[in-house]
C-alpha positions as CSV (number, residue, x, y, z in Angstrom):
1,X,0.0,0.0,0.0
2,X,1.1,3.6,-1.0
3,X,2.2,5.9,2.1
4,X,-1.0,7.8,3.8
5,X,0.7,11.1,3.1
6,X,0.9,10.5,-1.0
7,X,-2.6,8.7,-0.7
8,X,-4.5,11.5,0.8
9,X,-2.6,14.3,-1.1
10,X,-3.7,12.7,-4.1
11,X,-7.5,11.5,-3.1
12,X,-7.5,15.6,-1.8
13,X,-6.1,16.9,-5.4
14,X,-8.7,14.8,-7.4
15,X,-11.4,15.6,-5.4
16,X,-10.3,19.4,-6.1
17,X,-10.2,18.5,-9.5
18,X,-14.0,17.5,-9.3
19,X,-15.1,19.8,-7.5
20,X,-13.7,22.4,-10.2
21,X,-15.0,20.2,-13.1
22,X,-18.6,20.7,-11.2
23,X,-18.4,24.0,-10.8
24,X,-17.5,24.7,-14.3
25,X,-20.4,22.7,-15.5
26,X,-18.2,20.1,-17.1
27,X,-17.8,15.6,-17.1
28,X,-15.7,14.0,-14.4
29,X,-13.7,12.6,-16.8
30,X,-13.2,16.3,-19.3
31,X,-9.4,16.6,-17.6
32,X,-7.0,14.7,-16.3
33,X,-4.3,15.2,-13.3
34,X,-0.6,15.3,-14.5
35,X,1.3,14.2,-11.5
36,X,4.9,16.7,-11.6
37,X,7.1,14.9,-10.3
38,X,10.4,16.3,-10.9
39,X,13.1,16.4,-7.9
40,X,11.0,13.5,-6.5
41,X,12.6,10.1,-6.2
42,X,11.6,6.6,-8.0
43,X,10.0,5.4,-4.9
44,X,7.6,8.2,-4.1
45,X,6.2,7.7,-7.6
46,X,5.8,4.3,-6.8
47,X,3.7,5.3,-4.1
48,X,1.5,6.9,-6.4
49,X,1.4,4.3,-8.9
50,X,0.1,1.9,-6.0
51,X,-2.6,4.8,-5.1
52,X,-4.0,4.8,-8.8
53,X,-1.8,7.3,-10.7
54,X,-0.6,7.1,-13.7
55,X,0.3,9.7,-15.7
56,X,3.7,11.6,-14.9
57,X,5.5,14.8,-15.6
58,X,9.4,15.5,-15.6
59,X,11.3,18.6,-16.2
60,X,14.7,17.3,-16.2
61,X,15.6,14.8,-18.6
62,X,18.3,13.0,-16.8
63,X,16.4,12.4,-13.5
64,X,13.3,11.1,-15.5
65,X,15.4,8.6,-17.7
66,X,16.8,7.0,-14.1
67,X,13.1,7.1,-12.7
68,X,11.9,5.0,-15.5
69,X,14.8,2.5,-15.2
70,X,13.8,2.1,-11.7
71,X,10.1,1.6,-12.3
72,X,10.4,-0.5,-15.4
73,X,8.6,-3.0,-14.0
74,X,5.1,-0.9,-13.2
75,X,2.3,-1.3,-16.3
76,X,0.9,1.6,-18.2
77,X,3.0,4.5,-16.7
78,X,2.3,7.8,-19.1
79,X,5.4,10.0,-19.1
80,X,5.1,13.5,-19.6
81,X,8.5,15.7,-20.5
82,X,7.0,19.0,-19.3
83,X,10.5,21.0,-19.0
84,X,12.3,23.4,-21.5
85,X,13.4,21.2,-23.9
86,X,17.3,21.7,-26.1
87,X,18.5,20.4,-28.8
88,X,20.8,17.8,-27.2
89,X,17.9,16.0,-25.7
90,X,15.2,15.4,-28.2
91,X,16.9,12.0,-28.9
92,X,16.4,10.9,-25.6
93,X,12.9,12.7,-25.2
94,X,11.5,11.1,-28.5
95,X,12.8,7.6,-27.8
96,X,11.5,7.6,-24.1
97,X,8.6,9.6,-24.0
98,X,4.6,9.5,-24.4
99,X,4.1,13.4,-24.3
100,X,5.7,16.7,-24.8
101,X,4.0,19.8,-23.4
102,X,6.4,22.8,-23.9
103,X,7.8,23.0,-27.5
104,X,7.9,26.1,-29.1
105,X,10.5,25.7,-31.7
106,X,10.4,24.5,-35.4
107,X,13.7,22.6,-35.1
108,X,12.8,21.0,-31.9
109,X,9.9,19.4,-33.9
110,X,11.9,18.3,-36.5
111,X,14.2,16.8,-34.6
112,X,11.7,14.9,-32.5
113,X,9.5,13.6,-35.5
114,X,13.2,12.5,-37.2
115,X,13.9,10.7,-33.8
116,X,11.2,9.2,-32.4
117,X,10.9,5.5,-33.0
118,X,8.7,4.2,-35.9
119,X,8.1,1.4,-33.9
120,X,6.6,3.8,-30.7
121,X,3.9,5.4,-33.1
122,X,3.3,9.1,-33.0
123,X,4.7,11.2,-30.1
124,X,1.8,13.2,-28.7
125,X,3.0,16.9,-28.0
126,X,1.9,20.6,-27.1
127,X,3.4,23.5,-28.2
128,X,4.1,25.8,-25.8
129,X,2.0,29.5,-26.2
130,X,3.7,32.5,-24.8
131,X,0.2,34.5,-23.4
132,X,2.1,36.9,-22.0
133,X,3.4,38.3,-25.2
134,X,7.2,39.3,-23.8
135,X,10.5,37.8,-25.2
136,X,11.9,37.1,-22.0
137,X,9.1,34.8,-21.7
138,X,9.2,30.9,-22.8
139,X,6.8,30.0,-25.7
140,X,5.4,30.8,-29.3
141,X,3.5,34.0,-29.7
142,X,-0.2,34.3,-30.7
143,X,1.2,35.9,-34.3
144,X,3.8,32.7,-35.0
145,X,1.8,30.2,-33.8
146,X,0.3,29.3,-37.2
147,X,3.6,29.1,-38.7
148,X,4.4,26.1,-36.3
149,X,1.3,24.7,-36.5
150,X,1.6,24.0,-39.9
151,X,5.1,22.0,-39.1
152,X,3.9,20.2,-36.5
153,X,1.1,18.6,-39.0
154,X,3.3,17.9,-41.9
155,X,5.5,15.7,-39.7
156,X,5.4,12.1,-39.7
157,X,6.3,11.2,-36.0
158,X,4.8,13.4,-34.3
159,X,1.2,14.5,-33.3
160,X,0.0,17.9,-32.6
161,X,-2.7,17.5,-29.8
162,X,-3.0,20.8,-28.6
163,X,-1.1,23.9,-26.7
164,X,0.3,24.4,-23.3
165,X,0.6,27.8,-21.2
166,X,2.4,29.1,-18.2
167,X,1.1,32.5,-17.2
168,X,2.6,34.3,-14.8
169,X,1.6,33.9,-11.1
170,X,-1.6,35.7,-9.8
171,X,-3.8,35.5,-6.9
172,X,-6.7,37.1,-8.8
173,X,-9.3,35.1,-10.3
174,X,-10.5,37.2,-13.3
175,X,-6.9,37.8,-14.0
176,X,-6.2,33.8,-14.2
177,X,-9.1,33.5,-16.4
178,X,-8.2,36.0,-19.2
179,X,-5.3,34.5,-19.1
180,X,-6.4,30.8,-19.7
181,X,-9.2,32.4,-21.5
182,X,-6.8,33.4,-24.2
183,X,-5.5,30.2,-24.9
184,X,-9.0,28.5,-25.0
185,X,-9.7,31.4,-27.4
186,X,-6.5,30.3,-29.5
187,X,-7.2,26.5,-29.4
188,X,-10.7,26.2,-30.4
189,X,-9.5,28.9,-33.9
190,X,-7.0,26.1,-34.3
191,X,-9.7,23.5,-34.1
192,X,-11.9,25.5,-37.0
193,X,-9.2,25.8,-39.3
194,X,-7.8,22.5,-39.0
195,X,-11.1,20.1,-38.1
196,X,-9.1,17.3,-39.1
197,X,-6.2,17.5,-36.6
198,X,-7.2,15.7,-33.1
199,X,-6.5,19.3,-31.2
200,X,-8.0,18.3,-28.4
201,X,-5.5,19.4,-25.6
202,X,-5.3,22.7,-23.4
203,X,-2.4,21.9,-20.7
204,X,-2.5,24.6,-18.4
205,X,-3.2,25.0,-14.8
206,X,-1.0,24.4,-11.6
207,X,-2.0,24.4,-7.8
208,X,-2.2,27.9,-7.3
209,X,-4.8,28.3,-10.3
210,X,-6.2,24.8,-11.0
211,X,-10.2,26.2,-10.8
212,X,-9.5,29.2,-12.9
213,X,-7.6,26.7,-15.7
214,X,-10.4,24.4,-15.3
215,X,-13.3,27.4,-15.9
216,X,-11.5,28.3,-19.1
217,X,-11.4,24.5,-20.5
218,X,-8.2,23.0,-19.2
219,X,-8.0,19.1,-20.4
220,X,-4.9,18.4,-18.3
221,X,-3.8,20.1,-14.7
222,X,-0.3,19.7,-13.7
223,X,-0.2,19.5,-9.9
224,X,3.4,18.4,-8.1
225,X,3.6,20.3,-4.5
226,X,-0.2,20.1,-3.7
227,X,1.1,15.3,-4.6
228,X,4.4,15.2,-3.4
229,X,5.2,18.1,-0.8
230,X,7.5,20.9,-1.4
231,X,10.5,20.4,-2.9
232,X,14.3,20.4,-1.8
233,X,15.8,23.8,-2.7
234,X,18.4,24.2,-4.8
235,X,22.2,23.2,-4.4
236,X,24.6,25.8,-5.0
C-alpha cells in the first residue's frame, strides 16, 4: 500500500479537480491530473502508482530517464517531459517519451518527429503559447503560432494534440481566467481551421490556479507540491 501522506494528497487533489469540473459545468472525466514529479525520487512515484496514478510529468531529462529504469517493472505508466526542452535532448525525449507539453520551436519538432521510433507510433505533443506576449518569456507568440502549427502537422512522428501555457503567477481570479481564456480562445481557432487534426489538448493549470484553468477548458492540470510536498531547494 502507497504511504498515507501520498494517498490523501492525491484522493484531496482529485477531489479538487472535481469539484472544479462541477463547478464549471463540465464531465468528471473532461481533464485529467498530470502528476509533476520532478526532484522526487523513483519510490515516491511508486507510491503513487500503488494509489492509482498514472500519468507523470518531468522537467529534467536526466532524473526522468533513471526514474523510469527504476520503475520498469510498473504497467501503463504515461510520461510527460514537461520541461524546456534543447536540442541535445530530443533524442532521448522522442525515444522515451509519451508526451511533450512545452515546444515552441520548429527545429525542436523536426528533430523529435526524425527521432522518435517508428516502432513507438506518433509522439503526442503541445506546443508551448507565450500569453504573456514578452521575449523574455518561454513559448510561441499568438502571431507565430500558425507558422508552427503548420510544421507540426506535416510531420510524420509526431502529433500535434494541442497547446500548453504558463502565465505568470496571480492571486486574482479574473486575472487567471483571461489568461487561460486566451489560450481557450486560440485552441478552439486552431480547431476550426484545421477540423481534421485531433486538437483536443489545453495543458495549463497548476495548484495555485487549477479552478480558474479548469473554468477556461483546461483538459490536463499539472499538480506536483499540492502530490508530493515541497521540494528540496536548490544546491549551490
Amino acid at each position: 500500500m502507497p504511504e498515507a501522506s501520498v494517498f490523501e494528497s492525491l484522493t484531496t487533489a482529485r477531489r479538487r479537480l472535481q469539484d472544479a469540473l462541477k463547478a464549471a459545468g463540465r464531465s468528471q472525466d473532461a481533464a485529467m491530473l498530470l502528476a509533476v514529479s520532478k526532484t522526487k525520487p523513483a519510490a515516491i512515484l511508486r507510491q503513487a502508482y500503488l494509489a492509482g496514478q498514472r500519468a507523470f510529468g518531468e522537467n529534467y531529462l536526466q532524473e526522468a530517464l533513471d526514474k523510469r529504469r527504476e520503475l520498469a517493472d510498473l504497467e501503463a505508466i504515461e510520461w510527460h517531459f514537461i520541461g524546456a526542452l534543447q536540442s541535445n535532448k530530443t533524442r532521448d525525449v522522442a525515444e522515451h517519451f509519451d508526451w511533450v507539453h512545452a515546444v515552441d520551436r520548429d527545429k525542436i519538432l523536426r528533430r523529435l518527429s526524425e527521432q522518435r521510433p517508428e516502432e513507438k507510433g506518433p509522439l503526442d505533443l503541445c506546443l508551448q503559447l507565450n500569453v504573456s506576449g514578452e521575449a523574455s518569456k518561454a513559448g510561441v507568440t499568438v502571431d507565430a503560432l500558425p507558422a508552427l502549427v503548420e510544421t507540426a502537422l506535416t510531420l510524420p512522428r509526431i502529433r500535434l494534440r494541442g497547446l500548453m501555457a504558463l502565465p505568470a503567477p496571480s492571486d486574482d481570479a479574473d486575472t487567471q481566467r483571461r489568461a487561460f481564456r486566451q489560450v481557450r480562445e486560440t485552441l478552439e481557432r486552431l480547431q476550426r481551421q484545421y477540423p481534421e487534426a485531433a486538437l483536443d489538448t489545453l495543458s495549463m493549470g497548476m495548484s495555485g490556479d487549477l479552478e480558474a484553468a479548469i473554468a477556461e477548458g483546461a483538459t490536463v492540470v499539472r499538480l506536483g507540491t499540492a502530490i508530493f510536498g515541497s521540494r528540496p531547494s536548490p544546491q549551490a
